[in-house]
Structures are given as structure tokens and as C-alpha cells.
C-alpha positions in Angstrom: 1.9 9.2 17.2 0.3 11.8 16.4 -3.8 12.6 15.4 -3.0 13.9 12.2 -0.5 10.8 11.3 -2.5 8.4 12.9 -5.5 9.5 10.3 -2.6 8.9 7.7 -1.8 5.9 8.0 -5.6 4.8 9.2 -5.8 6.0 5.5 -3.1 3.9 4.1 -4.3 0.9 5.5 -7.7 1.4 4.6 -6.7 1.8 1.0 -4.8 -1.8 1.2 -7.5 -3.5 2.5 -10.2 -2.0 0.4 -8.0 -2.5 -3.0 -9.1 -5.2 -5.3 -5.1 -5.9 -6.7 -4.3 -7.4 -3.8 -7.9 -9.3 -3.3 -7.4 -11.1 -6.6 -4.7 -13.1 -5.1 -5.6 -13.8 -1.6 -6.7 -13.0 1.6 -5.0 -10.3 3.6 -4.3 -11.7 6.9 -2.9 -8.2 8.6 -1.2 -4.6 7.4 1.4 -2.5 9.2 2.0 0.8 8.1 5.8 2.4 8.4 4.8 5.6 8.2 8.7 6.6 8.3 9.8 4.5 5.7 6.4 5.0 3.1 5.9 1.4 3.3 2.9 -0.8 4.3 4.0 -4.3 5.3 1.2 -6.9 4.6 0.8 -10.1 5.6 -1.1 -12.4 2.8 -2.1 -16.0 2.5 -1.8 -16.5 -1.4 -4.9 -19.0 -3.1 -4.0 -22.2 -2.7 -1.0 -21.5 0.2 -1.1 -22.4 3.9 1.4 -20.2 4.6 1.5 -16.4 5.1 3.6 -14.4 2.4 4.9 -10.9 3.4 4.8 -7.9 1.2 6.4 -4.6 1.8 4.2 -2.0 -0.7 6.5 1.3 -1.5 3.8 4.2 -1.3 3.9 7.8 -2.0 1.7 10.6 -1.9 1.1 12.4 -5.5 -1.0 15.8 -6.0 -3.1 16.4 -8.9 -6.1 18.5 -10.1 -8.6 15.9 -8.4 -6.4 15.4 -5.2 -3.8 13.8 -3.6 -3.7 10.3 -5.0 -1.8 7.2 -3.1 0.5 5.6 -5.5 1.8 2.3 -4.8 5.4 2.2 -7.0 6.8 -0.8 -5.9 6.1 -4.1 -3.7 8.8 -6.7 -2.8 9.1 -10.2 -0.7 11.2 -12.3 0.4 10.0 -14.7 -1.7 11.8 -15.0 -4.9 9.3 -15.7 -7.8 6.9 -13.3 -5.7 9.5 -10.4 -5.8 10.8 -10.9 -9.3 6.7 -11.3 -10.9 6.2 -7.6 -8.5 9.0 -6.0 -9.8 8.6 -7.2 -13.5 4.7 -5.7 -12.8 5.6 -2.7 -11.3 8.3 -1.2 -14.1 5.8 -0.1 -16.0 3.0 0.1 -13.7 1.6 1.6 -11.0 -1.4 1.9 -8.8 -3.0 5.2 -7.8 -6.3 5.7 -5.9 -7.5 8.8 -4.7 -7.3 9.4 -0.9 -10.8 11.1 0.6 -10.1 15.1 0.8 -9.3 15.4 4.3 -6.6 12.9 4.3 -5.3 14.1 1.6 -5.3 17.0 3.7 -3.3 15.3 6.3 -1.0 14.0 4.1 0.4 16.8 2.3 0.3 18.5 6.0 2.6 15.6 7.0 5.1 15.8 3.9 
């Protein structure tokens, strides 16, 4: 892996773990980025669950006259009422943060 995409997905990750959506409904236990695929796999334990749930979080990159944002289009599980409640959520929504300047940087370098 290179520097560059190792700051990437450094990045990514850090946005995961630093986002409130995800906070508000539980504890992130661990988050693999697949930098190849635009997808961060995260392992949650949901309020009120004793076991784990797995989400895989569709990202993209998305340029715009304050910088490159991170948008997060699409999350799915294996889990049935998670998945369907995610992709009911996510047709008409999405989340976008802004990624700090030099990884935007890297990002747009990158794709």
C-alpha cells in the first residue's frame, strides 16, 4: 500500500469513527477500509445487542467549491431489518463531510 493511499483510507476511517450517525446507535467495535471496492466494512455492537452487526458503508469522493467531500450513498448488512431500515434511509439521503485539504488532495490524486 502505498503512502498516498494509506493517508486515504487513514482518512476514511477516521471520518467513520469520528461521525455521530453511526455513534447514535452503538459502539463501533473495528473499521476496515476496501479501498478497491469504495467500501468501509464496520463492525458495530448495536444498544441493547451482545452481538456484533456488520456494515459495509458504499463511499465516494465528491468535489465541490469548499473541497472534496466524502459521501456515504449507501450501507448494507446481512441482517435483514438492518439492511432494509439502511436502504429505505439512504434513497433519499446521504451523508457528506468534508475531508481535511490534503486528503482531499490524496484522494482526487488516487481517482
Amino acid at each position: 500500500m502505498s503512502l498516498l493511499s494509506n493517508a486515504r483510507d487513514k482518512a476514511v476511517e477516521f471520518f467513520f469513527q469520528r461521525n455521530d450517525f453511526f455513534k447514535q446507535f452503538g459502539e463501533i467495535q473495528n473499521i476496515d477500509i476496501d479501498s478497491q471496492e469504495n467500501q468501509a466494512i464496520i463492525t458495530v455492537l448495536l444498544h441493547g445487542e451482545y452481538t456484533p452487526t456488520i456494515l459495509y458503508a458504499h463511499y465516494c469522493f465528491e468535489d465541490t467549491e469548499q473541497g472534496t467531500l466524502i459521501v456515504i450513498n449507501k450501507i448494507e448488512s446481512k441482517r435483514q431489518l438492518v439492511n432494509e431500515i439502511a436502504a429505505w434511509w439512504f434513497k433519499d439521503h446521504a451523508i457528506k463531510k468534508a475531508l481535511p485539504k490534503g486528503t482531499g488532495l490524496f484522494a482526487k490524486i488516487l481517482f
